[in-house]
ZAMARGU-4260 file (C-alpha; in steps of 0.2 Angstrom, whole numbers, plus 5000, padded with zeros to 4 digits):
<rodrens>
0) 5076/5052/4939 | 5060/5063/4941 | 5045/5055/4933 | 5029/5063/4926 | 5019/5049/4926
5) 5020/5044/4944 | 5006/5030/4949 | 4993/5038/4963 | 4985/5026/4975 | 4975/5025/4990
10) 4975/5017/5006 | 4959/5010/5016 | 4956/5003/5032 | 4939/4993/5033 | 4926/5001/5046
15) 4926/4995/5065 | 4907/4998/5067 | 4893/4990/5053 | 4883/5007/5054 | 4899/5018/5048
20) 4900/5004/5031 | 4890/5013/5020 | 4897/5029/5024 | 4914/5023/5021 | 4908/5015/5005
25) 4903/5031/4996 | 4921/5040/5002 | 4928/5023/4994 | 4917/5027/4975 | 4923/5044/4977
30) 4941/5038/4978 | 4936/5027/4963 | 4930/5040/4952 | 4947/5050/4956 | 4953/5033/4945
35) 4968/5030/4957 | 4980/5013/4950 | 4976/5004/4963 | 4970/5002/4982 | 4978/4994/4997
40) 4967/4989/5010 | 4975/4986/5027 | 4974/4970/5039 | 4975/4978/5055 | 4992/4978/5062
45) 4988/4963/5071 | 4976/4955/5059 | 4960/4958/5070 | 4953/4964/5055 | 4955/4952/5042
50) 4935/4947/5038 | 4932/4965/5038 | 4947/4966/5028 | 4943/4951/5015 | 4925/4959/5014
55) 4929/4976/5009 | 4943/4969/4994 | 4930/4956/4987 | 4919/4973/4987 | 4932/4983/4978
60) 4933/4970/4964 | 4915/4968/4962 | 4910/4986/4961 | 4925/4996/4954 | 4935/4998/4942
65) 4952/4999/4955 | 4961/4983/4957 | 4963/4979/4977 | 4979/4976/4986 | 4977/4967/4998
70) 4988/4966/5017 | 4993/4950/5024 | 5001/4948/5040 | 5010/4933/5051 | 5000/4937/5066
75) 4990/4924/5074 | 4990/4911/5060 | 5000/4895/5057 | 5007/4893/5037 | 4994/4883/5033
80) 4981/4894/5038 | 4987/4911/5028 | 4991/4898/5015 | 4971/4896/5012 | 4969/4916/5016
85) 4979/4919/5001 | 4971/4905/4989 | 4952/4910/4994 | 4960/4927/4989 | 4966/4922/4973
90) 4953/4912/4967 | 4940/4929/4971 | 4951/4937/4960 | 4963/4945/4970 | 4981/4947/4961
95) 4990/4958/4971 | 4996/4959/4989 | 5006/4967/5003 | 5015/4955/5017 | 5018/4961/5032
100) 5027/4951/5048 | 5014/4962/5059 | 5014/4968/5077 | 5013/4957/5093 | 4995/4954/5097
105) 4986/4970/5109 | 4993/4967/5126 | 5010/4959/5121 | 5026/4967/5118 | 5037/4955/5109
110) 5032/4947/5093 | 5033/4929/5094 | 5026/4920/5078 | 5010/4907/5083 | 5015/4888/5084
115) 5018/4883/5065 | 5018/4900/5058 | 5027/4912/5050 | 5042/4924/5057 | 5046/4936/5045
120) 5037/4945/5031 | 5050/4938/5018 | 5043/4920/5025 | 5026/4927/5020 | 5031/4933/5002
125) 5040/4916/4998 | 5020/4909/5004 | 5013/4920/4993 | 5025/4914/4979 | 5021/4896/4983
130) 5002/4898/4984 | 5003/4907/4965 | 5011/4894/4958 | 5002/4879/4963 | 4987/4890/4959
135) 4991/4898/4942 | 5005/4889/4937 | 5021/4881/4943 | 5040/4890/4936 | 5049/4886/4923
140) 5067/4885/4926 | 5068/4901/4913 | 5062/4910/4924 | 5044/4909/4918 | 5029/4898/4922
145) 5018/4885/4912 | 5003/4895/4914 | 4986/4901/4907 | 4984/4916/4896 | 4979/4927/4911
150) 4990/4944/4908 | 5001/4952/4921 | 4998/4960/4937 | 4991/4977/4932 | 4999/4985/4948
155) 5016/4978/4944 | 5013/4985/4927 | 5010/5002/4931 | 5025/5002/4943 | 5035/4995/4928
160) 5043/4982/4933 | 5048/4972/4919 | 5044/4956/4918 | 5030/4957/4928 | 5021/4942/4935
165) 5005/4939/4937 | 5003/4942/4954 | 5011/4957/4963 | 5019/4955/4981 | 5023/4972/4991
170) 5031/4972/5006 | 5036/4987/5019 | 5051/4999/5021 | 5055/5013/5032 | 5063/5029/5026
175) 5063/5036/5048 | 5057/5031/5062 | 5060/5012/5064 | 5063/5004/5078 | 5081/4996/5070
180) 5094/5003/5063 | 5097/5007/5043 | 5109/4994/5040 | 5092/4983/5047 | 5081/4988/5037
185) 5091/4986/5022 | 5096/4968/5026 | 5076/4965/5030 | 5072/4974/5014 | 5085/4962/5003
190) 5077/4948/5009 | 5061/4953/5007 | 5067/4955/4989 | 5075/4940/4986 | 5060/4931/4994
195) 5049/4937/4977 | 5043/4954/4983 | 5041/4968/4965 | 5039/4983/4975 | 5038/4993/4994
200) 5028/5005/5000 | 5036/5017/5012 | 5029/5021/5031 | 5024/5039/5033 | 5039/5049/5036
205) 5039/5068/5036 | 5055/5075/5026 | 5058/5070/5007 | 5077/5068/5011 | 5072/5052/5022
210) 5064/5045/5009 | 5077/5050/4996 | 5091/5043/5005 | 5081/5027/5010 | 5081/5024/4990
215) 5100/5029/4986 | 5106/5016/5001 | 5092/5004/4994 | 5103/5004/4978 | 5119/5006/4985
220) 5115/4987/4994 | 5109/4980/4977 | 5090/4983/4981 | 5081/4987/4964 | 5062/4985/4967
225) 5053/5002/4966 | 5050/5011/4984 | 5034/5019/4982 | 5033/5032/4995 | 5017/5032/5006
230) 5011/5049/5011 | 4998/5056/5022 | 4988/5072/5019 | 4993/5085/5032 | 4977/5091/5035
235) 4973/5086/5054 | 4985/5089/5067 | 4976/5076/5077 | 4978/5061/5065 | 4997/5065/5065
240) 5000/5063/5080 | 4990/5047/5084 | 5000/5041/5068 | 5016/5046/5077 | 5013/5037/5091
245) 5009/5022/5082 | 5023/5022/5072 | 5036/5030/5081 | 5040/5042/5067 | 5037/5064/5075
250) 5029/5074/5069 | 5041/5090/5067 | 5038/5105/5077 | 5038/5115/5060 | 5023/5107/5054
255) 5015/5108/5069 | 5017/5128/5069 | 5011/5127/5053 | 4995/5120/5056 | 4991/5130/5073
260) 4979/5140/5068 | 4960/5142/5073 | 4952/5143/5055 | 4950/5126/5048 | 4949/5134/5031
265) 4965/5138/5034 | 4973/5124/5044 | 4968/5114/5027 | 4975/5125/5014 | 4992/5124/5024
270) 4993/5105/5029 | 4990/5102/5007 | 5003/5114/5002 | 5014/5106/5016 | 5010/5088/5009
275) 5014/5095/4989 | 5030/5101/4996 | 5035/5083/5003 | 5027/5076/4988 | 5037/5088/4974
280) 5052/5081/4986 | 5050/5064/4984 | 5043/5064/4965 | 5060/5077/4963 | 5071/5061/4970
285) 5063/5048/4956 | 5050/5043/4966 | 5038/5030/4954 | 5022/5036/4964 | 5012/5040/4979
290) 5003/5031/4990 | 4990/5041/5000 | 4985/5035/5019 | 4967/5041/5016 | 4961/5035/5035
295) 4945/5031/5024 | 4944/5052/5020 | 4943/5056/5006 | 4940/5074/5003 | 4962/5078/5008
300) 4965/5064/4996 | 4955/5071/4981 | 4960/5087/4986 | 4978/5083/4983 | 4975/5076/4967
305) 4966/5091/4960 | 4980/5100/4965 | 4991/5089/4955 | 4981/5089/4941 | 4984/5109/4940
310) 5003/5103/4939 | 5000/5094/4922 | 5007/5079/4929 | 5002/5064/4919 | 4995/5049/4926
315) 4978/5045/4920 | 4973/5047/4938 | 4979/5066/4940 | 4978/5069/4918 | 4957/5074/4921
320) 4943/5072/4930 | 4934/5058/4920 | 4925/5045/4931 | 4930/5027/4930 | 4917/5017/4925
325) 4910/5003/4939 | 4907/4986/4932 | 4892/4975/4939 | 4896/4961/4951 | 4898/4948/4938
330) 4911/4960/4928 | 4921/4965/4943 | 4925/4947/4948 | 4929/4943/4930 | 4939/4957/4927
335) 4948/4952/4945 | 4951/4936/4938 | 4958/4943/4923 | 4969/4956/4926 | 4974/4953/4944
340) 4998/4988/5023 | 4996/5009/5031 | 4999/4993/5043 | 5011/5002/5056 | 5019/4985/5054
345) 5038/4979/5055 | 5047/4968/5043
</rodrens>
């Protein structure tokens, strides 16, 4: 059923160069103002970026408002290891993640997991899980948890799942474009479930049916987590292809055409309107949200919102152009600690 309070997120990717951080940083409090539910900040489909990655999250929760989720992957790591990733995470403040399995390492075309670690993402959410409990508190066999005060995943809330846990575990699915086949995906996808994840975020695809058919099949196999559908401006032709190629997912000649013009003016009116006609396809098929690949841009991403803010649709972070307020570092980490991939990766 069609929503009107869809969630609205965005997706980073920490800078490669130091000298571009700053820069980055100012598109990011941009972002925030916009009020967006929540970031995701990527990994690097291989995990080469996971400082980078660590630094930018523990900056989101010191200096905004916006609660960070933040990417996990298998690659390169024994248990152990991404076990004290995810507790030096949680004990910054961090309360909500995506797990990823990841891609083979650059060079390699298989993906053999490392000597003692992980070998799917539903390994890495049942980690996760583990690493929460013995953190925050162990399970009850009711299904609860002896545990402190501390209030629900705010991400999870949003997305309302009921009950929701304190912590929040995404995990990936693909509506197109996957290297396996549906019946795969779904399989990988129950597991992920059944391992502890609440919710998925969707690979880019380019047709609203993909996704929409993705859901019903989801449910048809007894899949009930949201699928929150990731989208990607269409403002660049550029991108889109170096995104396809990544992914494996075309772009279709149609939008090309589209977006063949000389004016850039132009080629970005077209490429928004092309992205509010996947995104009135998606939110038209029950969609809960979107989640916008920013590539760390964020003049396509406010741009969409503005225009869906014309549409009256209303989540607080289309309803008006307020600005979020920005705590101080000493209030971001508490209100981390209180209240809480993009990755091209396979499951």
């Amino acid at each position: 059923m069609p929503t009107d309070h869809p969630t609205v997120s965005f997706e980073l990717y920490p800078p490669r160069r130091a000298e571009l951080v700053e820069t980055v940083w100012q598109r990011v409090l941009r972002m925030a103002d916009a009020g967006p539910d929540f970031f995701s900040v990527t990994y690097g489909a291989s995990g080469s970026s996971r400082t980078a990655s660590a630094e930018l999250v523990h900056r989101l929760l010191a200096e905004t408002a916006v609660p960070p989720i933040a990417h996990l992957t298998c690659v390169g790591a024994t248990r152990e290891e991404l076990a004290d990733r995810v507790r030096n995470l949680l004990d910054a403040g961090v309360r909500d993640f995506l797990a990823l399995r990841g891609d083979p390492p650059a060079g390699e075309t298989e993906w053999v997991p490392c000597a003692g670690g992980l070998s799917r993402a539903s390994d890495l959410v049942r980690l996760i899980r583990e690493v929460e409990y013995e953190r925050l508190g162990a399970p009850r066999p009711d299904g609860g948890r002896e545990t402190t005060a501390e209030p629900p995943s705010v991400v999870a809330q949003d997305l309302g799942i009921t009950p929701a846990d304190v912590v929040s575990v995404a995990v990936a699915a693909y509506p197109s474009g996957a290297s396996h086949t549906r019946e795969a995906e779904l399989a990988a996808l129950h597991e992920k479930q059944d391992a502890g994840a609440d919710f998925a975020i969707t690979q880019v695809f380019f047709d609203a049916g993909a996704y929409a058919s993705l859901v019903v099949d989801a449910r048809e196999a007894g899949i009930h987590i949201p699928i929150l559908p990731g989208v990607i401006p269409m403002t660049d032709p550029g991108r889109l292809h170096r995104l396809a190629q990544l992914t494996g997912v075309p772009v279709p000649p149609s939008l090309d055409a589209l977006l063949a013009v000389e004016d850039d003016a132009e080629r970005v009116r077209r490429g928004i309107d092309a992205t509010l006609a996947l995104i009135d396809g998606v939110l038209a098929a029950g969609a809960p949200g979107l989640h916008l690949y920013t590539f760390n841009q964020d003049r396509p991403a406010l741009d969409v919102l503005e225009h869906l803010r014309a549409r009256g649709l209303r989540n607080p972070a289309i309803a008006g152009p307020e600005a979020v307020a920005r705590p101080t570092a000493a209030a971001g980490a508490s209100h981390g600690a209180a209240q809480h991939n993009g990755d091209v990766a396979p499951n």
